[in-house]
N, C-alpha and C positions, 0 to 999 in steps of 0.2 A: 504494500500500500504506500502511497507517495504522501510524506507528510505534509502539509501546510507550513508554508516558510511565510517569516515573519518579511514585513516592508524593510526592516534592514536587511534584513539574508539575502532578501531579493536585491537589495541595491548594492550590496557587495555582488554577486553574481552578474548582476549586469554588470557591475565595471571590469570586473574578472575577465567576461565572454570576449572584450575588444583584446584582452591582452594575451588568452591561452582559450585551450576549447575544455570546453566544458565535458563533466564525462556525462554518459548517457542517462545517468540517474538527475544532473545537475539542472541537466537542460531539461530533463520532463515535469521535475519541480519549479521549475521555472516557469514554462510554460503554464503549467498549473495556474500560477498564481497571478501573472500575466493578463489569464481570462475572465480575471475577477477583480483587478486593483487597476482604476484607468490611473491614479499618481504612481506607480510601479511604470504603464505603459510610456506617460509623458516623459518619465526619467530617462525610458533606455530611447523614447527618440532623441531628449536634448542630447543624453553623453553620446550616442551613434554622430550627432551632428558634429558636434565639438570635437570628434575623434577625428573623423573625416576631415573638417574644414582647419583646424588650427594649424597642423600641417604645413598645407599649402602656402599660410596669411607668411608674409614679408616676413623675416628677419626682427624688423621692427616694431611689429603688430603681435609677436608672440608674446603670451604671457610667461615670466618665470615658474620654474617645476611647481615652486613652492604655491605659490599664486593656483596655478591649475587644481595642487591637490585641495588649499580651500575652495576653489568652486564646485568640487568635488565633493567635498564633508557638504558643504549648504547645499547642495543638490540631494545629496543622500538623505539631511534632516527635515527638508522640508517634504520630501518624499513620503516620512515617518510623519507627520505631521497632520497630513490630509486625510 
């Protein structure tokens, strides 16, 4: 049976999935809880964007690591929030 993961687990897991793959147990809990929390859904389309696009932005338009992982914790909290 697939347990119910909490709106944190879930937002660790989405930031996880951009960085290594998930094993198959991870991703069906995932999923799971995906189909039920739209502030879970909103999260993994911001950090999908911000993954995607900061990238590419200039040189001078990047944000430092440090910088990135707070918009990361307040994306995660506010995630917990809703």
């Amino acid at each position: 049976m697939i347990d119910h993961l909490s709106c944190r687990h879930t937002s660790r897991l989405i930031s996880d999935r951009l960085e290594r793959s998930l094993s198959l147990f991870e991703r069906l809990c995932l999923g799971v809880h995906l189909l039920g929390c739209e502030p879970c859904c909103r999260l993994g389309r911001a950090l999908r964007w911000l993954h995607r696009n900061l990238p590419s932005a200039p040189c001078e338009a990047r944000l430092p690591a440090s910088a990135s992982e707070r918009i990361r914790l307040a994306l995660e909290e506010a995630a917990k929030e809703e």
